[in-house]
C-alpha positions as CSV (number, residue, x, y, z in Angstrom):
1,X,-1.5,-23.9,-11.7
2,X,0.7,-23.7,-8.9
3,X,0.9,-20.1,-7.1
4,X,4.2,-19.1,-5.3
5,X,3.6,-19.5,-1.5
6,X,5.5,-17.3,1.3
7,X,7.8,-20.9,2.2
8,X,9.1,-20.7,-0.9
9,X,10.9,-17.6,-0.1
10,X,14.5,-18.7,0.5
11,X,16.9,-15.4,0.3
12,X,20.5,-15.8,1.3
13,X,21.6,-16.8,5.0
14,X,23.1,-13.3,5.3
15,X,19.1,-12.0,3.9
16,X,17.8,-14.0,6.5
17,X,16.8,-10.8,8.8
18,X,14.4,-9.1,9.1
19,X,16.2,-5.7,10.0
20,X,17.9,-6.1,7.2
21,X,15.9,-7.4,4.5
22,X,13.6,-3.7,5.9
23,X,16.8,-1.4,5.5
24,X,17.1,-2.7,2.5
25,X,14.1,-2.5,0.7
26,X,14.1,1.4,1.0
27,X,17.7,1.8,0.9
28,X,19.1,4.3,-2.1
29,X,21.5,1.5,-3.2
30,X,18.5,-0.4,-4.2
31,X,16.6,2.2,-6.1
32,X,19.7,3.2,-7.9
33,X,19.6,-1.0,-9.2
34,X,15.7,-0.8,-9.8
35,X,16.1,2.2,-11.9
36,X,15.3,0.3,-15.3
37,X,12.1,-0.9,-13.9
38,X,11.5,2.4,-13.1
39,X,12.1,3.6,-16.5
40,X,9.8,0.9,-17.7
41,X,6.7,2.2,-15.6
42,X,7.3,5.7,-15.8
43,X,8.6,6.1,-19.4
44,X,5.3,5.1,-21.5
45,X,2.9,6.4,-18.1
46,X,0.2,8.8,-18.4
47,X,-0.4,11.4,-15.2
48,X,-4.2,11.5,-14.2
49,X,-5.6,13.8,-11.5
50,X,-9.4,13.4,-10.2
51,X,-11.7,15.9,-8.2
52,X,-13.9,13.5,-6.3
53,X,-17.4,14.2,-5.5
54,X,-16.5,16.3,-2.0
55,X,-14.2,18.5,-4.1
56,X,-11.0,16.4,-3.2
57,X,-8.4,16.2,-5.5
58,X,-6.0,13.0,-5.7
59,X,-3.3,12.0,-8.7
60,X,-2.4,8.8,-9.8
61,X,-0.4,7.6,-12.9
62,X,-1.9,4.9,-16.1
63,X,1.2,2.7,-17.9
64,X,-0.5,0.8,-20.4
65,X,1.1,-2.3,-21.1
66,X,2.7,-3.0,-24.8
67,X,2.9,-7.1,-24.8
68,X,-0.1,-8.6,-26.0
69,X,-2.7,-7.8,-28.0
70,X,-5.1,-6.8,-25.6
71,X,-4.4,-6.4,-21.5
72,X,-5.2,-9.1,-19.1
73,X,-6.7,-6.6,-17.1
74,X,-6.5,-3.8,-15.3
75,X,-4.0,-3.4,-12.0
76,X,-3.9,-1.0,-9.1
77,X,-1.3,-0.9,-7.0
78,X,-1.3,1.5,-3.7
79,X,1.7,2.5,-2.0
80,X,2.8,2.7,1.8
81,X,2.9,5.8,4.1
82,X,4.4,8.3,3.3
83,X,5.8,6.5,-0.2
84,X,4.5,7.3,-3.5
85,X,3.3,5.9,-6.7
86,X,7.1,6.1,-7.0
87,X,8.2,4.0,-4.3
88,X,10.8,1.7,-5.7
89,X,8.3,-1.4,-4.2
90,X,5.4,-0.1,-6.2
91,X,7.6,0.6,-9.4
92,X,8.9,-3.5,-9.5
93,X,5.5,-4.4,-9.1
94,X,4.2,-2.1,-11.8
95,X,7.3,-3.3,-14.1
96,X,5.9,-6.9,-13.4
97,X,2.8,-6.6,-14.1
98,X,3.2,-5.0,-17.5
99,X,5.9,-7.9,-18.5
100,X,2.5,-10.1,-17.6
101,X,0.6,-7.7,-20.0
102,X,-1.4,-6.1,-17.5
103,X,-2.6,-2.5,-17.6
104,X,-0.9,-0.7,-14.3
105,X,-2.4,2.4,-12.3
106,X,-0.7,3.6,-9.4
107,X,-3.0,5.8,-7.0
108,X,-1.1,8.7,-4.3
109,X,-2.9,9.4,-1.2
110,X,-3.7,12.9,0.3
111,X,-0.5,14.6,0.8
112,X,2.1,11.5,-0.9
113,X,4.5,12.2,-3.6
114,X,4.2,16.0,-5.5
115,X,0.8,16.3,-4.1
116,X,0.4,18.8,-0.7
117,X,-1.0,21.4,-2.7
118,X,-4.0,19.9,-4.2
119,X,-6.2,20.4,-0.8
120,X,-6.2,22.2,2.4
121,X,-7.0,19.1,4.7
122,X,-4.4,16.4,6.0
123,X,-4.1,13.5,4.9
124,X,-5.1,10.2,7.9
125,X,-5.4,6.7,7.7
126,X,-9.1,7.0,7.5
127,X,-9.8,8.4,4.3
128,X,-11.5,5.6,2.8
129,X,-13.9,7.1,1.1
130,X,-11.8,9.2,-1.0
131,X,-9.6,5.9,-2.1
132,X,-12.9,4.1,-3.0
133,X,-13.9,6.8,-4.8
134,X,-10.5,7.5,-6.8
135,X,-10.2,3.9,-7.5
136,X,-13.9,3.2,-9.0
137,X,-13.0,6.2,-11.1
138,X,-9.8,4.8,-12.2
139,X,-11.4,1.7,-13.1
140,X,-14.3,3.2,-14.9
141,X,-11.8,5.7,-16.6
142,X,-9.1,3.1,-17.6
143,X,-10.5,-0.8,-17.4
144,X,-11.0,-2.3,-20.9
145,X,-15.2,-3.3,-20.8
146,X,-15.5,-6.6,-19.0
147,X,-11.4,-6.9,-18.1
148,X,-10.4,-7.6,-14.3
149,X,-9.1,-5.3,-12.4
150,X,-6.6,-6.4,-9.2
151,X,-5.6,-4.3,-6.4
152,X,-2.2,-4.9,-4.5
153,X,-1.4,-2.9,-1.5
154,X,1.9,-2.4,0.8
155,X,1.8,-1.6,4.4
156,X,-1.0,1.0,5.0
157,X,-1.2,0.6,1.6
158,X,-2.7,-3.1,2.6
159,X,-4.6,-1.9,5.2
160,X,-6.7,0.2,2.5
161,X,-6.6,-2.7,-0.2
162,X,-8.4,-4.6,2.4
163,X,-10.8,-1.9,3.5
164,X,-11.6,-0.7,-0.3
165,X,-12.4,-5.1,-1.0
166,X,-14.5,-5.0,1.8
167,X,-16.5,-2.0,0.3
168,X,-16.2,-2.9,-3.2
169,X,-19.8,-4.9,-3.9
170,X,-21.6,-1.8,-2.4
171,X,-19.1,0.5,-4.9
172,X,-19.6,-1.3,-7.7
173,X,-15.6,-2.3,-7.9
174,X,-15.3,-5.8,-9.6
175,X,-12.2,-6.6,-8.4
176,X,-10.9,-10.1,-9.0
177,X,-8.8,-10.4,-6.4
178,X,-6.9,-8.3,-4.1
179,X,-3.5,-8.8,-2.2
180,X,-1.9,-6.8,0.9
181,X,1.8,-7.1,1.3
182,X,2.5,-6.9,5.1
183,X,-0.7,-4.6,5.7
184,X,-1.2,-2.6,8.9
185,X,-3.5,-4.3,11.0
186,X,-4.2,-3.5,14.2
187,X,-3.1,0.1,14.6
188,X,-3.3,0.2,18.2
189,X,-0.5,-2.6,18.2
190,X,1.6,-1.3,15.2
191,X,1.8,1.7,17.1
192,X,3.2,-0.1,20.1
193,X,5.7,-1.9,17.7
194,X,7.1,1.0,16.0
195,X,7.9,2.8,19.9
196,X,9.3,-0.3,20.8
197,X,11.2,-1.2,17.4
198,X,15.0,-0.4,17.6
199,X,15.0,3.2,17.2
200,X,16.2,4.1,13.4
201,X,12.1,3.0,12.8
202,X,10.5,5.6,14.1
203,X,13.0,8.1,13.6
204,X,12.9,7.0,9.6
205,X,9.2,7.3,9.7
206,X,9.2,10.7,11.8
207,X,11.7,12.5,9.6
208,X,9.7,11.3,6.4
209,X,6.3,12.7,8.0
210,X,7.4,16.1,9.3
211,X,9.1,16.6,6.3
212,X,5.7,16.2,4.7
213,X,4.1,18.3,7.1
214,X,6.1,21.2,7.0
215,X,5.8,21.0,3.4
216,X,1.8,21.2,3.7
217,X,2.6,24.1,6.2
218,X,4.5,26.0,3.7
219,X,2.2,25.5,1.0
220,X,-0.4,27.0,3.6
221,X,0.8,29.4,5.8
222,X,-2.9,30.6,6.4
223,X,-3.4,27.0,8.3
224,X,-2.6,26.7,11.8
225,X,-1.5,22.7,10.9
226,X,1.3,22.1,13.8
227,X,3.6,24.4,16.0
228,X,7.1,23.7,16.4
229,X,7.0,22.0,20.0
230,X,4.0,19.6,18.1
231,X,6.4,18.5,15.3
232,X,8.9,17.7,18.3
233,X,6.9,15.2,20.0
234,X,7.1,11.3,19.1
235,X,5.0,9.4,16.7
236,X,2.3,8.6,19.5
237,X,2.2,12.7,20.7
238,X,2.0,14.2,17.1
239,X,-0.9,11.7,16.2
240,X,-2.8,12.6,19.0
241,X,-2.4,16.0,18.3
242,X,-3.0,15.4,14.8
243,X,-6.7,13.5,15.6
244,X,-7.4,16.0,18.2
245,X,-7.1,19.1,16.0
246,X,-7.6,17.9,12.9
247,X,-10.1,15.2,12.7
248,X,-13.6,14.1,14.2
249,X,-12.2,11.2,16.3
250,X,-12.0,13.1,18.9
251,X,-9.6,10.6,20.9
252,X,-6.5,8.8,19.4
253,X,-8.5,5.5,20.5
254,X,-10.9,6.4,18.2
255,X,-8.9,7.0,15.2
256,X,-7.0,4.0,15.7
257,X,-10.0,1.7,15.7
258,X,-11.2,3.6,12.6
259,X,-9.0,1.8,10.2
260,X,-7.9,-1.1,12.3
261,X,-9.1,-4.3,10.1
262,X,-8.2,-6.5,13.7
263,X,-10.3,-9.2,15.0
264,X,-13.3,-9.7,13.1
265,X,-13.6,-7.0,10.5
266,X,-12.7,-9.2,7.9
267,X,-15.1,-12.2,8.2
268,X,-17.7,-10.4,5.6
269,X,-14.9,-10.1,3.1
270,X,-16.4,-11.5,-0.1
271,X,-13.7,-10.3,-3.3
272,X,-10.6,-13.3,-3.4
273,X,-7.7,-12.1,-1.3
274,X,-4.4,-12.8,-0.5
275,X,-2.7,-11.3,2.8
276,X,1.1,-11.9,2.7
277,X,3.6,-11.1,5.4
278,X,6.6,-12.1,7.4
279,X,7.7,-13.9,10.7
280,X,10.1,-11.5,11.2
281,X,8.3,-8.2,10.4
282,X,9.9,-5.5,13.0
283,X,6.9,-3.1,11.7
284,X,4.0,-5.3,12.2
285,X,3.7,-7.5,14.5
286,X,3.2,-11.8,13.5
287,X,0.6,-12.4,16.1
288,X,-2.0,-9.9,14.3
289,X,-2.5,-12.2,11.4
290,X,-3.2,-15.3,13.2
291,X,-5.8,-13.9,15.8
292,X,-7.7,-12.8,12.4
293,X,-11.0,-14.4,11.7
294,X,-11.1,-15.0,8.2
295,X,-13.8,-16.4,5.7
296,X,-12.3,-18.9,2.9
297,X,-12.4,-16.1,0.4
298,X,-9.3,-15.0,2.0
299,X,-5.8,-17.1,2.1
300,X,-3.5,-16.2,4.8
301,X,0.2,-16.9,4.3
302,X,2.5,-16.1,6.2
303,X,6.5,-16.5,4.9
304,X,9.2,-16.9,7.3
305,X,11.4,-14.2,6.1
306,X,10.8,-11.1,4.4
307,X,11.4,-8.2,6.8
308,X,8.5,-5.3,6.4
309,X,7.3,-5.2,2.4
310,X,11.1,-6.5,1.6
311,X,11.1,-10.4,0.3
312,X,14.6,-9.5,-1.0
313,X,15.5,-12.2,-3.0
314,X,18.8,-11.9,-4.0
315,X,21.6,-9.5,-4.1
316,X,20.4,-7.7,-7.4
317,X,17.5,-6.4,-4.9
318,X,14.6,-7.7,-6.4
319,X,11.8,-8.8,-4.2
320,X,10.1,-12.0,-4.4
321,X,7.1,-10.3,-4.2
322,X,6.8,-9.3,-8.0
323,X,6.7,-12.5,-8.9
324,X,4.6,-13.7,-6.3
325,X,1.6,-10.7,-6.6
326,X,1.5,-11.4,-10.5
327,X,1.0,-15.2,-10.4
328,X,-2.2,-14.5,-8.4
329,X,-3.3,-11.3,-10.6
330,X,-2.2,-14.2,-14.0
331,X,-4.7,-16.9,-12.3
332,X,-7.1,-14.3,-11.0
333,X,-7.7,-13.5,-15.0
334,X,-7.6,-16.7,-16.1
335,X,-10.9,-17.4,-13.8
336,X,-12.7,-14.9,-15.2
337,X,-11.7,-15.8,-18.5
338,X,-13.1,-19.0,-18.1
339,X,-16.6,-17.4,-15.7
């Protein structure tokens, strides 16, 4: 079976940006044209809320599919920071996947979508443990006995996609294959990127995570979170305060290497994997993915157009990336089908 491959992405001449294809992948124009899809993922879904081991309480959402007989399999799909399992990107894919009869569950992270009251700490990019943990129980909770399950991730999203397949034979997660859309890589670098960026990046990520953090104050008040002159200072300054007060890390170095995936942190990476992202990425940047050392597990494309987590197609707004992510979930079950 032939699989979509990131060349085969040809939007428009006037999609051919990257600044644009990212404005408008989050844009409310879009979301307003994806609302059926929402509809489809949110009218027949099932909330679920766990309490992990260490007390920690996440939420997620279960749509089971209604096309065939019995589910392919079973599909989790993480959003990006500060998105939700609401994200209009994790909502097409979700409305995909259950056109392909696959079961879809959609985690939230610490702190994303309606969930700042369900623990005291704050939500970092380090919290592995807790997505490992929540997805297993997903899985175990959800998965039809001896279905695949698939995991798709956007942005940081990817980052922990990658990090949970690289933990998933010593957690018992028998995922057939994994893909990250336009993961975060090196964070030391995507860091740099996102200061450097034309400005309307940082400032759309800022105002997205003070919002979220003066929600978790207000919830709170008791917690000494931030102070006003903290929640002023730039991405760079209110992570550093963040891992300083916060966290264990102790420096922002630190943190940063603690979910990097850079270099050589792949190379032991045994579940299947796909890593998709863009040329012309103004989030991440290109040169990331090919200084990666990869094992053959792991196929590395790289499209030349796409933006961040965008692949806008057409001018309906749908990504290329639905298409593209269930192919490889489609030929993913028919291997183990056939094993």
């Amino acid at each position: 079976m032939s699989l979509p491959r990131g060349a085969d992405f040809q939007p428009p001449r006037l999609l051919r940006n990257g600044h644009v294809q990212t404005m408008l992948s989050s844009s409310s124009l879009r979301r307003l044209l994806l609302r059926p899809l929402a509809r489809k993922v949110n009218g027949n879904s099932e909330d679920v809320r766990f309490t992990l081991s260490d007390g920690v309480r996440l939420t997620g959402a279960i749509t089971r599919q209604k096309v065939r007989d019995k589910a392919r399999g079973l599909a989790v799909v993480y959003h990006g920071w500060e998105g939700s399992i609401d994200s209009s990107y994790v909502l097409q894919t979700g409305a995909s996947l259950l056109d392909a009869g696959w079961d879809v569950f959609r985690l939230n992270f610490r702190d994303h979508g309606d969930t700042h009251h369900l623990n005291v700490g704050l939500f970092h990019s380090c919290l592995i443990h807790e997505v490992v943990e929540a997805t297993a129980e997903a899985v175990a909770r959800f998965r039809n006995p001896g279905a695949p399950v698939a995991l798709a991730g956007f942005s940081l999203g990817g980052n922990f996609a990658l990090r949970v397949a690289l933990r998933a034979p010593s957690a018992n997660l028998p995922l057939a294959h994994t893909i990250a859309i336009c993961p975060v890589i090196d964070p030391h670098a995507g860091l740099f990127s996102l200061e450097t960026a034309p400005w309307m990046y940082e400032w759309y990520f800022m105002h997205k995570w003070r919002g979220s953090l003066k929600r978790k104050q207000k919830l709170y008040p008791q917690q000494d979170y931030f102070t006003n002159e903290d929640l002023r200072q730039g991405l760079r300054g209110l992570t550093r305060v963040q891992v300083e007060r916060h966290t264990e890390f102790g420096t922002l170095d630190a943190y940063l290497d603690g979910y990097s995936v850079s270099g050589e942190r792949l190379a032991e990476l045994k579940v299947p994997t796909t890593i998709l992202t863009a040329e012309d990425d103004p989030v991440i940047p290109v040169n990331e993915f090919r200084e990666l050392t990869l094992p053959p597990e792991v196929e590395l494309d790289i499209a030349p157009y796409g933006g961040h987590c965008s692949f806008i197609q057409n001018w309906k707004l749908r990504s290329f990336t639905d298409d593209y992510i269930t192919a490889r979930f489609n030929a993913a079950a028919e291997r183990s089908e056939r094993f």
